[in-house]
N, C-alpha and C positions, 0 to 999 in steps of 0.2 A: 504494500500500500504506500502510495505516493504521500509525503510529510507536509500540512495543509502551510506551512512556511515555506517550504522550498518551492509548490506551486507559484506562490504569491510572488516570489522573487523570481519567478520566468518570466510573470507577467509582465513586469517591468524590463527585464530584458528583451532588448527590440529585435533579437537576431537568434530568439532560441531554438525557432523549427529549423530544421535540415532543410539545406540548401539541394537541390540535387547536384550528385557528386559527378565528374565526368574523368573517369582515372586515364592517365597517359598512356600505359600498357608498353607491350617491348615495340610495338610497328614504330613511337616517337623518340623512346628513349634506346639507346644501345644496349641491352643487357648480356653480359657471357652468361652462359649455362653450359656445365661441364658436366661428366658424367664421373662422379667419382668412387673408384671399386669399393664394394663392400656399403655403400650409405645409399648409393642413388644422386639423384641431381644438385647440382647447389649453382644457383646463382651469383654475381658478384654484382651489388652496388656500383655502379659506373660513378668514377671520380668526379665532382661539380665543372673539373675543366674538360672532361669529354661532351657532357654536355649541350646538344644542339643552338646554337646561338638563342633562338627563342624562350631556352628555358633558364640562360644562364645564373639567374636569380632563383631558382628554384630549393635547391638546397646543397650544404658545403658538408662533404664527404670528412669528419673529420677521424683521420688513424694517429688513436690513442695510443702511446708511445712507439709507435712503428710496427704494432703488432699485428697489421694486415688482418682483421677481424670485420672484413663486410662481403662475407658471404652471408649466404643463409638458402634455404630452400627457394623455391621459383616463387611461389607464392609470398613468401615473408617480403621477398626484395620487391615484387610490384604490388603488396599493400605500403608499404615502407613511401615508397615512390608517390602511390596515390594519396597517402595521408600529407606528404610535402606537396604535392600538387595541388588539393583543396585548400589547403594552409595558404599558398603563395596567390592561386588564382583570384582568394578575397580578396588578393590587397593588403593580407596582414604582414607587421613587420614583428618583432626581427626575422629574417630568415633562416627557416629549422637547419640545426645542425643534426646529423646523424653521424652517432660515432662509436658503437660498437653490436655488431652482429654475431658473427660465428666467424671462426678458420675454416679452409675452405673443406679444410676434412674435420669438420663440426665437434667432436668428440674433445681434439686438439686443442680447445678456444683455451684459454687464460681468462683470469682475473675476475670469472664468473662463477656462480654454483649453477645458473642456471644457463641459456646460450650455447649449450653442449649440444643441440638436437638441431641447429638449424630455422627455427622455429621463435625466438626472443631477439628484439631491435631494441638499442636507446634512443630518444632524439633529446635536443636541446635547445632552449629557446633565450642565449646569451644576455645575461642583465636583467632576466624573468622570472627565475624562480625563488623559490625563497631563499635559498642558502646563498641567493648574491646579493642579500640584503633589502631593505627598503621596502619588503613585500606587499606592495599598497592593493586597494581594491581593482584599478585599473591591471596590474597583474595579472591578479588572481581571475581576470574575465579573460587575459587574454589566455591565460594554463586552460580555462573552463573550455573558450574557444575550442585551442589546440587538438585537448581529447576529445572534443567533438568529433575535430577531423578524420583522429585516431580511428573511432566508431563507423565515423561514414563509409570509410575504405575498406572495413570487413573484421582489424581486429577484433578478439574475442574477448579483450581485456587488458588494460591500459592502468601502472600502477604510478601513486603520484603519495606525496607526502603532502596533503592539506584537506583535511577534511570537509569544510565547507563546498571546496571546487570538485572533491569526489562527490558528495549528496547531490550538489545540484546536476554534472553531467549525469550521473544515474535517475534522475528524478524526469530529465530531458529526453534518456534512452526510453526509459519507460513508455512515458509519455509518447513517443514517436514511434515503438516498436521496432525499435533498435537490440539487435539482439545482444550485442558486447554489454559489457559494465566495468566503471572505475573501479579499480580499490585502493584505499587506504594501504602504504605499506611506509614502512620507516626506511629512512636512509635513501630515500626517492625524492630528494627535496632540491635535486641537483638536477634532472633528471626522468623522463616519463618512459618508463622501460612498458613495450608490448609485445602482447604474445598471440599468435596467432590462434 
């Protein structure tokens, strides 16, 4: 059952129904897909500078300490793609950072307990989330935004450290028959880790 406060405060937000989504898919963007023994396919994230001119604002590939981690399954890399595409085509700023996936042989990944399957993405929304301080209500609408987009592109669950901007996106799935949902998780304050 939907929380008759979080209702009220959709209301008031002027952009809370879903936009329809229109995902780029591989025909726009370059995607590798390899075949690798023993797991099956994995995708690679095309770096922001491969990127076709038209999209070069779209999103910056970043590889956290060199550690080559933006693979993921076919799927993972074009909702990844889609959710930075909904994000960019509103017009929102800053521009999502994505910056850690899987190694291309998944199992391999670092610095994760989870991201081992091919299946789990971070992004990043630089000087937006709480852990970079200042964390004002303008923020917290754009986080609320972001995992919207999260949603729209198919993940199944988008995890984020604010509770307020978890209730209302899940308050907004509901309501639109959205089948993902936020959750609450600690140490995601840096950070919106999703999982397919």
């Amino acid at each position: 059952m939907i929380d008759q406060k979080i209702l009220e405060s959709l209301d008031q937000e002027p952009d809370f129904r879903p936009a329809p989504m229109v995902p780029v898919g591989p025909d726009d963007i370059p995607v590798v897909i390899e075949d690798v023994p023993g797991q099956g396919s994995a995708s690679e994230l095309p770096d922001h500078a491969l990127l076709p001119e038209r999209y070069k604002e779209l999103y910056v590939r970043v590889d956290l300490g060199g550690n080559n981690q933006h693979w993921g399954k076919p799927k993972l890399v074009e909702r990844m793609i889609d959710t930075a595409y909904n994000w960019w085509a509103g017009g929102n700023k800053p521009t999502c950072l994505i910056t850690d996936l899987s190694r291309k042989r998944f199992r391999e990944t670092t610095g994760h307990k989870t991201h081992k399957t091919g299946e789990d993405g971070d992004f990043d929304l630089a000087k937006t989330l709480p852990r970079d301080g200042n964390f004002t209500k303008a923020k917290r609408a754009k986080c609320v935004k972001f995992m919207k987009c999260c949603l729209e592109a198919g993940f199944s669950r988008v995890l984020f450290t604010d509770h307020d901007a978890v209730d209302t996106v899940n308050a907004w799935a509901e309501l639109n028959g959205i089948p993902g949902r936020a959750s609450y998780a600690e140490k995601h304050d840096n950070h919106f880790h999703v999982d397919l």
